[in-house]
CHARMM internal coordinates of N, CA and C (Angstrom, degrees):
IC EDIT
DIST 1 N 1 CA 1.4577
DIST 1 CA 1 C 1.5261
ANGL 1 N 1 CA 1 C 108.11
DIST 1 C 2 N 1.2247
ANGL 1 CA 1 C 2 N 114.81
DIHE 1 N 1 CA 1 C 2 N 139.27
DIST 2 N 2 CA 1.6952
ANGL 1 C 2 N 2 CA 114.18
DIHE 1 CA 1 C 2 N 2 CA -165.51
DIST 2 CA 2 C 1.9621
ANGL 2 N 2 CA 2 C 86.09
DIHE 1 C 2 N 2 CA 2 C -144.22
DIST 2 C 3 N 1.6365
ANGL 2 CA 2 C 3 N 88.99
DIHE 2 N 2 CA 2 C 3 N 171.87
DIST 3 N 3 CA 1.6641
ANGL 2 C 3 N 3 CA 102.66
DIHE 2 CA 2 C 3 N 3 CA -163.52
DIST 3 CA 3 C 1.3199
ANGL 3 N 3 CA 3 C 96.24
DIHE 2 C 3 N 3 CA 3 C -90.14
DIST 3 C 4 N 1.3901
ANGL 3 CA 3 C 4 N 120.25
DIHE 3 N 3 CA 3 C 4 N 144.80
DIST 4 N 4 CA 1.5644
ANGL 3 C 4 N 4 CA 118.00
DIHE 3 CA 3 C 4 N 4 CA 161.78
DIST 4 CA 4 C 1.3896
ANGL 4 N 4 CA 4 C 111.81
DIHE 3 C 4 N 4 CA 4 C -88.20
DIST 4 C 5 N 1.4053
ANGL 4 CA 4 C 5 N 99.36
DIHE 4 N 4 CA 4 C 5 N -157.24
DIST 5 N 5 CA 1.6495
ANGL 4 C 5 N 5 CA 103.71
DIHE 4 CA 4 C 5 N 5 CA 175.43
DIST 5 CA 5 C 1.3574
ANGL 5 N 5 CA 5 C 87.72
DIHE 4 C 5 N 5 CA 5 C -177.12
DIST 5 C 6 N 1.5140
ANGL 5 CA 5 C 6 N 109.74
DIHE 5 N 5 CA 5 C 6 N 132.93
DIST 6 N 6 CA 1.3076
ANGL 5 C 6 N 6 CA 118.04
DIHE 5 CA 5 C 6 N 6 CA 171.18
DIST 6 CA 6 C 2.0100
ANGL 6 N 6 CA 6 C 118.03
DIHE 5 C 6 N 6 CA 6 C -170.06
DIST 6 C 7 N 1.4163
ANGL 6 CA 6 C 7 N 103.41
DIHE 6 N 6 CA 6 C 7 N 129.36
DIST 7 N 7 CA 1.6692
ANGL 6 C 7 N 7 CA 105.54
DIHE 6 CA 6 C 7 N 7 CA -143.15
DIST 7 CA 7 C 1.4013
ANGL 7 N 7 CA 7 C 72.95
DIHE 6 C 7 N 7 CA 7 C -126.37
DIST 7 C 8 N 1.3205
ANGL 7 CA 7 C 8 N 113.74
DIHE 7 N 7 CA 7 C 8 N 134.66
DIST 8 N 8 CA 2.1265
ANGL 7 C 8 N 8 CA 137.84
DIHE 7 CA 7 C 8 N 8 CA 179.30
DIST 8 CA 8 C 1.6356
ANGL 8 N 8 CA 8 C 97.04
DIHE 7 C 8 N 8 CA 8 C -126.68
DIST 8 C 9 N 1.1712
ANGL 8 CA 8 C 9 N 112.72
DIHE 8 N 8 CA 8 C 9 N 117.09
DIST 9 N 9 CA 1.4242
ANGL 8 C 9 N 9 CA 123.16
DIHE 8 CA 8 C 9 N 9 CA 174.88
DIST 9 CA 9 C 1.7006
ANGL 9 N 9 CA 9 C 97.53
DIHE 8 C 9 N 9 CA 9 C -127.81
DIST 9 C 10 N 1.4613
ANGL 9 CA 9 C 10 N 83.92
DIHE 9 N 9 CA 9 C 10 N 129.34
DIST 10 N 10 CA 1.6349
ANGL 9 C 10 N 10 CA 94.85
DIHE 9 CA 9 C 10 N 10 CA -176.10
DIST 10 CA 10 C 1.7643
ANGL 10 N 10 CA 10 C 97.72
DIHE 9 C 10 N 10 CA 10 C -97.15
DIST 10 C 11 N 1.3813
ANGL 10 CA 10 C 11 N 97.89
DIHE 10 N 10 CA 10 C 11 N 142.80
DIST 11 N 11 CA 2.0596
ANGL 10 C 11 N 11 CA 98.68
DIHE 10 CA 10 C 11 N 11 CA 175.18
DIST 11 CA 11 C 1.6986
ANGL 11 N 11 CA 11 C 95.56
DIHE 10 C 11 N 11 CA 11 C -121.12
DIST 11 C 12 N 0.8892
ANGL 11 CA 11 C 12 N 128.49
DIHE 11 N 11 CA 11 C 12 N 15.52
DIST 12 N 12 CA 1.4919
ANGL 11 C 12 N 12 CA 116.05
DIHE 11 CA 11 C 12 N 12 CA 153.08
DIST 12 CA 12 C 1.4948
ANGL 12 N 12 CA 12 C 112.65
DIHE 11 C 12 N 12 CA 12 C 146.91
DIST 12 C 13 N 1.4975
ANGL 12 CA 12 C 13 N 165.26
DIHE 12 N 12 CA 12 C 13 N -160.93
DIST 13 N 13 CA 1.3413
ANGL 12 C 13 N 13 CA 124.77
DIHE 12 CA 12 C 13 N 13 CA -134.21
DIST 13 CA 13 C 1.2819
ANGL 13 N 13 CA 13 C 110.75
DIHE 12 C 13 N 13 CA 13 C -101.73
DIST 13 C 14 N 1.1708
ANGL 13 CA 13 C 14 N 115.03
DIHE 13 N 13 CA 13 C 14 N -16.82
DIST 14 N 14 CA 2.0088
ANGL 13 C 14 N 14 CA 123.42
DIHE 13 CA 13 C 14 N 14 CA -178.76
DIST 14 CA 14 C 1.6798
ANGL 14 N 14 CA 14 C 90.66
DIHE 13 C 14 N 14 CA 14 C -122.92
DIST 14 C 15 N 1.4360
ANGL 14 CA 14 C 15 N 144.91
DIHE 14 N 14 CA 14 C 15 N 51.69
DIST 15 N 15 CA 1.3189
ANGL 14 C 15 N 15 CA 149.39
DIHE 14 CA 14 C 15 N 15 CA 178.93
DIST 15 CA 15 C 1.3663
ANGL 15 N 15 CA 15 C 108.22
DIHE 14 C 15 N 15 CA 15 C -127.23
DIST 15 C 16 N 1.3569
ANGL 15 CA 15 C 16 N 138.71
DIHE 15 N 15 CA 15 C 16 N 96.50
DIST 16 N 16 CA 1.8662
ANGL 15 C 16 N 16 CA 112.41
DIHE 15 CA 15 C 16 N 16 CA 172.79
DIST 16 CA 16 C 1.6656
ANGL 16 N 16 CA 16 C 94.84
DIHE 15 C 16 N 16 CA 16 C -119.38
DIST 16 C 17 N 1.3461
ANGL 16 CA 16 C 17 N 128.36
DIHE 16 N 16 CA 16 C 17 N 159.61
DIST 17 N 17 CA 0.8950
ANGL 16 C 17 N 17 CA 133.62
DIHE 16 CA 16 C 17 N 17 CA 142.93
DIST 17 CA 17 C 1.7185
ANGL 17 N 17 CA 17 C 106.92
DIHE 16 C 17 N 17 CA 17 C -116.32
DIST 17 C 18 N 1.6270
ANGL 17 CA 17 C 18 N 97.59
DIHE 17 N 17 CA 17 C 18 N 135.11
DIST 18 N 18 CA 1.8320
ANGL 17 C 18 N 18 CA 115.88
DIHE 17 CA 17 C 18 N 18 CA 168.19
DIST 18 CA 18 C 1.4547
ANGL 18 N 18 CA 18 C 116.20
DIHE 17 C 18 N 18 CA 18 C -114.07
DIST 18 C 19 N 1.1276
ANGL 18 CA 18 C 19 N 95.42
DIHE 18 N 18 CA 18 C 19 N 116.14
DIST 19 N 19 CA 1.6758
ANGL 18 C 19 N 19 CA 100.45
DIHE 18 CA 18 C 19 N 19 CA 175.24
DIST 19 CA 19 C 1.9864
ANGL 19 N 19 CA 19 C 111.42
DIHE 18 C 19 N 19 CA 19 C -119.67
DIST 19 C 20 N 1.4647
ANGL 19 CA 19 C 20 N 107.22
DIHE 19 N 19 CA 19 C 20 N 110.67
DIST 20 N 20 CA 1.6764
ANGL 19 C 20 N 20 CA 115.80
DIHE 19 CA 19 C 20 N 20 CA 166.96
DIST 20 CA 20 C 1.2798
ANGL 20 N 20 CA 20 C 110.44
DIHE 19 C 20 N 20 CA 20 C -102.43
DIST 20 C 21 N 1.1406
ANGL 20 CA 20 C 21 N 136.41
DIHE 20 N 20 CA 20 C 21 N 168.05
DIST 21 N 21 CA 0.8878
ANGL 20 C 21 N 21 CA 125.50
DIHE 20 CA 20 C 21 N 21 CA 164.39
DIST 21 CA 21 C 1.8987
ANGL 21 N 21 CA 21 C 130.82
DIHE 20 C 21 N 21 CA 21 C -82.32
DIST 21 C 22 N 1.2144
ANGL 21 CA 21 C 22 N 107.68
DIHE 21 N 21 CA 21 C 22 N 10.51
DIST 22 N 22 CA 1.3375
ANGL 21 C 22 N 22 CA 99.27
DIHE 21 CA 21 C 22 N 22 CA 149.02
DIST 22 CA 22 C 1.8331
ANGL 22 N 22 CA 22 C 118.90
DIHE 21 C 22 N 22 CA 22 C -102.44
DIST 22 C 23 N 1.4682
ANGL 22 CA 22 C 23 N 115.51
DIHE 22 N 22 CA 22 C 23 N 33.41
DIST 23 N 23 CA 1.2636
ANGL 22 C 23 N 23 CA 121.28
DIHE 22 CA 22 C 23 N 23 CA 154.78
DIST 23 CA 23 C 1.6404
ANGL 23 N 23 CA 23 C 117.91
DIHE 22 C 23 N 23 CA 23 C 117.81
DIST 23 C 24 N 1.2078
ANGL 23 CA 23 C 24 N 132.85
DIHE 23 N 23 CA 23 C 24 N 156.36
DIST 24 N 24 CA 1.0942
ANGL 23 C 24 N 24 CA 127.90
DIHE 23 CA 23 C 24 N 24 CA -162.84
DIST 24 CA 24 C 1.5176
ANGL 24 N 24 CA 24 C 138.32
DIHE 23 C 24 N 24 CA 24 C -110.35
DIST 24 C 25 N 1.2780
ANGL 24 CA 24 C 25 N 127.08
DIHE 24 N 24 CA 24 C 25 N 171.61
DIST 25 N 25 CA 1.4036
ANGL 24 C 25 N 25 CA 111.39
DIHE 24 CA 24 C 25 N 25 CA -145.33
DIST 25 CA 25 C 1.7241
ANGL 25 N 25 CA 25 C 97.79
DIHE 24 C 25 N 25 CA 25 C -135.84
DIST 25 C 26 N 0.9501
ANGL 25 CA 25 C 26 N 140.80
DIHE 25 N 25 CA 25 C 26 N 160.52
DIST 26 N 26 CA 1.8485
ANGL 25 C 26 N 26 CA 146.61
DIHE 25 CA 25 C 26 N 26 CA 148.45
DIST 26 CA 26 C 1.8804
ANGL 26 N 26 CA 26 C 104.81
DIHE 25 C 26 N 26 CA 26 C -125.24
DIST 26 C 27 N 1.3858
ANGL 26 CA 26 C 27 N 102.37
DIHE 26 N 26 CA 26 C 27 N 112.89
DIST 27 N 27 CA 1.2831
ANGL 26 C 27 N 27 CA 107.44
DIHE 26 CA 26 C 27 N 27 CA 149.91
DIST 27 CA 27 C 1.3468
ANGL 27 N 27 CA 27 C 121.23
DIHE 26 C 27 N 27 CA 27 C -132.70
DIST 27 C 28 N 1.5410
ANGL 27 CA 27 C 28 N 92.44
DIHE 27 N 27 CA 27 C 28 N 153.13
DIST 28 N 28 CA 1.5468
ANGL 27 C 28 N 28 CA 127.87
DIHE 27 CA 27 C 28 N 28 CA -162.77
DIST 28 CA 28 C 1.0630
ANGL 28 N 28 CA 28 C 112.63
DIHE 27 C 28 N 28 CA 28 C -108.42
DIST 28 C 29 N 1.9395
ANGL 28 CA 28 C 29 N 134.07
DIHE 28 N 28 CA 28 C 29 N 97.26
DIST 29 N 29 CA 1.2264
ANGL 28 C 29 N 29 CA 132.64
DIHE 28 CA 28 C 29 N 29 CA 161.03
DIST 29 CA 29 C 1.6737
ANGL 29 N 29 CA 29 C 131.85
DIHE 28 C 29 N 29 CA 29 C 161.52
DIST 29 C 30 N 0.6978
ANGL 29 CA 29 C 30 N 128.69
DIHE 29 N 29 CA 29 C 30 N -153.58
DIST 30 N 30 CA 1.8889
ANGL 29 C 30 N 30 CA 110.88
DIHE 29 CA 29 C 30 N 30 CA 177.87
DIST 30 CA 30 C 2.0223
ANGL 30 N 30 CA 30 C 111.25
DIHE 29 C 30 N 30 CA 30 C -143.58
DIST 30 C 31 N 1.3436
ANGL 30 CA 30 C 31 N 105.78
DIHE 30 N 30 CA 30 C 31 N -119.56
DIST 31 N 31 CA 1.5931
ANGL 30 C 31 N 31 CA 106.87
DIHE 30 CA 30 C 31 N 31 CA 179.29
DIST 31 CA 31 C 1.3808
ANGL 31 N 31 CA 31 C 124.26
DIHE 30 C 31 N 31 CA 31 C -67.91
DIST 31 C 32 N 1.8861
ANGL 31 CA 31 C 32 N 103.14
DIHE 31 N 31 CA 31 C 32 N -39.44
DIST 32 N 32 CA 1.2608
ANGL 31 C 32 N 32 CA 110.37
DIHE 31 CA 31 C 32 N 32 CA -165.41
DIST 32 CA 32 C 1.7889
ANGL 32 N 32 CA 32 C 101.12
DIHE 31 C 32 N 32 CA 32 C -109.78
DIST 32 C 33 N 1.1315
ANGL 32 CA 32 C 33 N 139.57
DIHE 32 N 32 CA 32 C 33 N 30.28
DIST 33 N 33 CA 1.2877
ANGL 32 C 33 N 33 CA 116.81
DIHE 32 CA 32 C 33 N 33 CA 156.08
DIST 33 CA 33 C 1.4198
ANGL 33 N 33 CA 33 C 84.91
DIHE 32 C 33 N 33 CA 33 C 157.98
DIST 33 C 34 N 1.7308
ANGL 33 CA 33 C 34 N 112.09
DIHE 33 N 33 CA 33 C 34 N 132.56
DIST 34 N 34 CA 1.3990
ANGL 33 C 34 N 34 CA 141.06
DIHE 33 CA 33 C 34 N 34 CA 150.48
DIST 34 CA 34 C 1.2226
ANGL 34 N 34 CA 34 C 116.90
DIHE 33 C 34 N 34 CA 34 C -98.60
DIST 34 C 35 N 1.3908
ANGL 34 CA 34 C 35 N 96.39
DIHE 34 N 34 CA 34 C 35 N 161.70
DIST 35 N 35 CA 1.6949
ANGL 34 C 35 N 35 CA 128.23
DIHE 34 CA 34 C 35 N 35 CA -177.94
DIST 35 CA 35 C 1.0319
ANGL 35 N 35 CA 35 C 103.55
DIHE 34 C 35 N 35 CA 35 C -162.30
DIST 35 C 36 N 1.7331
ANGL 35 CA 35 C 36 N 97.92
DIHE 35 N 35 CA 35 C 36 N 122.24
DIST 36 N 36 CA 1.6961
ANGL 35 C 36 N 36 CA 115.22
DIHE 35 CA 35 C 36 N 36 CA -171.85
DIST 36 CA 36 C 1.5971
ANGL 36 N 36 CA 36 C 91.96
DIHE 35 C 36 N 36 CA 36 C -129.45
DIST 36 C 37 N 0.9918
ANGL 36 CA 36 C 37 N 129.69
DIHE 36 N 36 CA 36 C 37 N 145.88
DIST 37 N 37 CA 1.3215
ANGL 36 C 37 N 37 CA 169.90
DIHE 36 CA 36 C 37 N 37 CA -108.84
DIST 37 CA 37 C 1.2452
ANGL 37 N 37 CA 37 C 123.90
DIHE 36 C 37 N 37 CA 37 C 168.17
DIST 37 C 38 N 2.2603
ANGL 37 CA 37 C 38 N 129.13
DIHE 37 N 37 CA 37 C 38 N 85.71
DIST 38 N 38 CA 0.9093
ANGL 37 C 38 N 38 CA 124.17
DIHE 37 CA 37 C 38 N 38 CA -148.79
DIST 38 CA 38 C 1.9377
ANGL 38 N 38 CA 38 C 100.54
DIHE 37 C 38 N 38 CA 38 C -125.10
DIST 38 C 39 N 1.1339
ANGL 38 CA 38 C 39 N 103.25
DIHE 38 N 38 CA 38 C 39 N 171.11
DIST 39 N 39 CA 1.4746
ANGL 38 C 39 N 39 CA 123.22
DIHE 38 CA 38 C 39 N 39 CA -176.98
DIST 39 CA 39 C 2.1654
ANGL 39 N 39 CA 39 C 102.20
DIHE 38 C 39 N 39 CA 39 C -73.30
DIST 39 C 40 N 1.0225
ANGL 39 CA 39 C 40 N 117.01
DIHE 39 N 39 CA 39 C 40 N -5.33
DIST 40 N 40 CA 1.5257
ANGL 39 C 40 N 40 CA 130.98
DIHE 39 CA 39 C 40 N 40 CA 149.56
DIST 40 CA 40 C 1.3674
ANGL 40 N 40 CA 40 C 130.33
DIHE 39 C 40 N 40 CA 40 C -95.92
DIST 40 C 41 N 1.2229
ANGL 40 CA 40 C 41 N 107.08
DIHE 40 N 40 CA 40 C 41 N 8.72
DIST 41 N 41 CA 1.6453
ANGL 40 C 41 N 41 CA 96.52
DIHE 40 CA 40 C 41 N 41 CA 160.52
DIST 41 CA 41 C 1.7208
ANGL 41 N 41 CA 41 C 96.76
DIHE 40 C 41 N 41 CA 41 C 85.09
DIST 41 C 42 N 0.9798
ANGL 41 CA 41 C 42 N 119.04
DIHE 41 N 41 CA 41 C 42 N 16.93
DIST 42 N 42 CA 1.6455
ANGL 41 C 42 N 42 CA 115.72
DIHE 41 CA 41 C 42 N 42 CA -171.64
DIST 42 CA 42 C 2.0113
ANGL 42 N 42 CA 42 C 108.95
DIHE 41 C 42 N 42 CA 42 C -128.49
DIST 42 C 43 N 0.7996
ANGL 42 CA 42 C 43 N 110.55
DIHE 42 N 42 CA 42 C 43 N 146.89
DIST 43 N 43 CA 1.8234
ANGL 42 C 43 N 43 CA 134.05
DIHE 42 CA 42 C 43 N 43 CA -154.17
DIST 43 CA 43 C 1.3595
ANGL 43 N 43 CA 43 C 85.44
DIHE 42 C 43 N 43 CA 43 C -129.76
DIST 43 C 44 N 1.5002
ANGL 43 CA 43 C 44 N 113.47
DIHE 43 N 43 CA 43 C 44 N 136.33
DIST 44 N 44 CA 1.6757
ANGL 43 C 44 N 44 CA 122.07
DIHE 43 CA 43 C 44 N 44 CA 171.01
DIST 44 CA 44 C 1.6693
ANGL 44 N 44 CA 44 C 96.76
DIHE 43 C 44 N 44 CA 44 C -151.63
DIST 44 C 45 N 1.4773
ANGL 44 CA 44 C 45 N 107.41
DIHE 44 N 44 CA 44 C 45 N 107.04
DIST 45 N 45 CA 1.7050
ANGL 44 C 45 N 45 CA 101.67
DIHE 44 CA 44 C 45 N 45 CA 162.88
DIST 45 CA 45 C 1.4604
ANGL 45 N 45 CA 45 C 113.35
DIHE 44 C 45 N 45 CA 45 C -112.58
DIST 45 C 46 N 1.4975
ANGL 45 CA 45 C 46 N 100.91
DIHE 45 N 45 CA 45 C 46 N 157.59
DIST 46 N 46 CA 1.7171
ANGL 45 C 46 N 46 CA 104.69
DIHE 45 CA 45 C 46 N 46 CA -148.41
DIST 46 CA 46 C 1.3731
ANGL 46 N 46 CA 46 C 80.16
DIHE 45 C 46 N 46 CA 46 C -152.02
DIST 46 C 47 N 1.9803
ANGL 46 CA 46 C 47 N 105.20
DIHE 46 N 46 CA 46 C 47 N 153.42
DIST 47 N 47 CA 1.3539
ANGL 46 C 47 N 47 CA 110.69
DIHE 46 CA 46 C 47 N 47 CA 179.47
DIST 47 CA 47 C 1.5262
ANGL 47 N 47 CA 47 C 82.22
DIHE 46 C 47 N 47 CA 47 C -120.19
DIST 47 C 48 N 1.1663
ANGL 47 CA 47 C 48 N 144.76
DIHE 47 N 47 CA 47 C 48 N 124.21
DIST 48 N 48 CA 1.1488
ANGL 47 C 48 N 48 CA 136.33
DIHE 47 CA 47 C 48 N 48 CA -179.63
DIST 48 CA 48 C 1.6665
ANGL 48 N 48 CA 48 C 135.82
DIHE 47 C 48 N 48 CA 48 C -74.46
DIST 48 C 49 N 0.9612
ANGL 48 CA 48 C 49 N 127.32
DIHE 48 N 48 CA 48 C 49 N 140.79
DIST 49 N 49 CA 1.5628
ANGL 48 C 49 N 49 CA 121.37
DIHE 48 CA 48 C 49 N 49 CA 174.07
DIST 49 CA 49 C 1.9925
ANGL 49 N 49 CA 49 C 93.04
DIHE 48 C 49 N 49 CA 49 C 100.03
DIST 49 C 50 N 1.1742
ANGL 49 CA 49 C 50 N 104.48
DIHE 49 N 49 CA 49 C 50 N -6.98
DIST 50 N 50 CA 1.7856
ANGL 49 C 50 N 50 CA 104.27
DIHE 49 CA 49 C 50 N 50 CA 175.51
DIST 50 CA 50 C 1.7201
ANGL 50 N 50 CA 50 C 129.55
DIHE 49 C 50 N 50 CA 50 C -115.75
DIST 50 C 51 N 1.3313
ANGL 50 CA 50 C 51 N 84.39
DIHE 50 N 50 CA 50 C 51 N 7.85
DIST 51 N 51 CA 1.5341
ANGL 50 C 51 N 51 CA 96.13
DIHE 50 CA 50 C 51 N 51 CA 173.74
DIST 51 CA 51 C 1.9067
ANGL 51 N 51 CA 51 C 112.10
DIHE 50 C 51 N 51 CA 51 C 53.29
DIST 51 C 52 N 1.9160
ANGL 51 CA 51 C 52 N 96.28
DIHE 51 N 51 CA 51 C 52 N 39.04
DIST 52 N 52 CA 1.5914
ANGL 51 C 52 N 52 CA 78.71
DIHE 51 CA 51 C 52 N 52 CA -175.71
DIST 52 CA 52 C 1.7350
ANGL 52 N 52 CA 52 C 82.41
DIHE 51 C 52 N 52 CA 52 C -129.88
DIST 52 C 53 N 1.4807
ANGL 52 CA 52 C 53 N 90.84
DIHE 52 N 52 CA 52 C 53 N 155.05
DIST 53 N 53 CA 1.6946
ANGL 52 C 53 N 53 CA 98.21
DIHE 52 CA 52 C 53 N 53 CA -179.52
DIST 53 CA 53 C 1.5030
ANGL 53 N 53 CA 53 C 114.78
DIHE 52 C 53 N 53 CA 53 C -171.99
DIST 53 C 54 N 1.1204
ANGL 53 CA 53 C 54 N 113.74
DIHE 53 N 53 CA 53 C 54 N 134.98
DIST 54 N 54 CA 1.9210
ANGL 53 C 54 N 54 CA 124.77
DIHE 53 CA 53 C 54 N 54 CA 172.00
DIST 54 CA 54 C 0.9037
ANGL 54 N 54 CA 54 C 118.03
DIHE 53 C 54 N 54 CA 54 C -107.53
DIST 54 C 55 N 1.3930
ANGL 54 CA 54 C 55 N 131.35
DIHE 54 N 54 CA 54 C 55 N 118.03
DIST 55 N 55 CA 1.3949
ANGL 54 C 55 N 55 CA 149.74
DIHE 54 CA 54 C 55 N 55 CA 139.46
DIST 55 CA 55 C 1.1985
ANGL 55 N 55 CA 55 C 133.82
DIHE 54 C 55 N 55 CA 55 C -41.52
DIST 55 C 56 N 1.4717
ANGL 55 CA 55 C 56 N 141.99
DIHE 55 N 55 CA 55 C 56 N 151.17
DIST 56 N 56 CA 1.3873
ANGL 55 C 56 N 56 CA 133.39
DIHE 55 CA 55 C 56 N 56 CA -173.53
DIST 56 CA 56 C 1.3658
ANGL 56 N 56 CA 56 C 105.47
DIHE 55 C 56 N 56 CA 56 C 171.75
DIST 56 C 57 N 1.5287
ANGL 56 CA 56 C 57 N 112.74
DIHE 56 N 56 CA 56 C 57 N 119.59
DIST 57 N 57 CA 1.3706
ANGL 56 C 57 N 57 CA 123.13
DIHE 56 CA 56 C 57 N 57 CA 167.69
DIST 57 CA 57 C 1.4564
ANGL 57 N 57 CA 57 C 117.12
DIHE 56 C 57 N 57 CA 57 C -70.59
DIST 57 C 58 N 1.1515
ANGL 57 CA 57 C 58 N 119.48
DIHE 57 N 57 CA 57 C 58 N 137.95
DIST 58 N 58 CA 1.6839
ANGL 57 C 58 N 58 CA 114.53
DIHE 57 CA 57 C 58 N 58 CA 174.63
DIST 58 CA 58 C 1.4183
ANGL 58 N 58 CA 58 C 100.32
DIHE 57 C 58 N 58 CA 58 C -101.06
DIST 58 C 59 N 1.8023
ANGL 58 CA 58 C 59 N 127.22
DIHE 58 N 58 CA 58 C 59 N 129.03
DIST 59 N 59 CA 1.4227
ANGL 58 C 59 N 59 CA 104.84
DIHE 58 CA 58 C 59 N 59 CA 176.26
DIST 59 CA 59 C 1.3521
ANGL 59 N 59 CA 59 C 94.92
DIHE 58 C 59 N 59 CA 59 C -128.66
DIST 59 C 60 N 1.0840
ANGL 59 CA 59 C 60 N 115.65
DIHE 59 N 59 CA 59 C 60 N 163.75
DIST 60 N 60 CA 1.9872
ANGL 59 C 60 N 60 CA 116.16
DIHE 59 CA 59 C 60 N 60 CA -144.95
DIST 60 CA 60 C 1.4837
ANGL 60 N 60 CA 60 C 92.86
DIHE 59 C 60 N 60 CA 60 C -115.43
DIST 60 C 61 N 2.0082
ANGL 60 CA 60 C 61 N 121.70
DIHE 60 N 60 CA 60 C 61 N 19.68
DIST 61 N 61 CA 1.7242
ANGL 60 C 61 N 61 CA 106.24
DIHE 60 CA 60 C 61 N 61 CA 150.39
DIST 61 CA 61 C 1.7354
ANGL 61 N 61 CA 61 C 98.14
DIHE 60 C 61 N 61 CA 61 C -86.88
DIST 61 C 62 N 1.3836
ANGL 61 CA 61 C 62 N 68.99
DIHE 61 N 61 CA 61 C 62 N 164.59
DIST 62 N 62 CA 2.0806
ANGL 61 C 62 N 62 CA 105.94
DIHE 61 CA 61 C 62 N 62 CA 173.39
DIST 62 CA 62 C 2.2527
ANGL 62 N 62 CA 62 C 100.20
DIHE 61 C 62 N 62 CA 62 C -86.00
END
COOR INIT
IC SEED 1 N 1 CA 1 C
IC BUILD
């Protein structure tokens, strides 16, 4: 078992930024549906409290 680290800065009411140290995150949204947006190139929207969610790599060819 080892220590984490993890710092949530809110930028205004549907704004968070998360930073751990294995890298950082921006999500966008409130009760009924997130969008997180990560430092891997990866998109996760989630309706929360329902255990439902999609994944998706963004890869930057045409």
């Amino acid at each position: 078992m080892g220590f984490k680290f993890r710092k949530s800065l809110k930028l205004g009411k549907l704004l968070r930024l998360n930073v751990t140290k294995k890298g950082k995150s921006i999500t966008l949204g409130g009760k009924k549906l997130k969008v997180t947006l990560n430092d891997k190139k990866k998109v996760t929207a989630s309706i929360p409290g329902t255990g439902i969610s999609y994944d998706t790599k963004i890869d930057g060819k045409k």
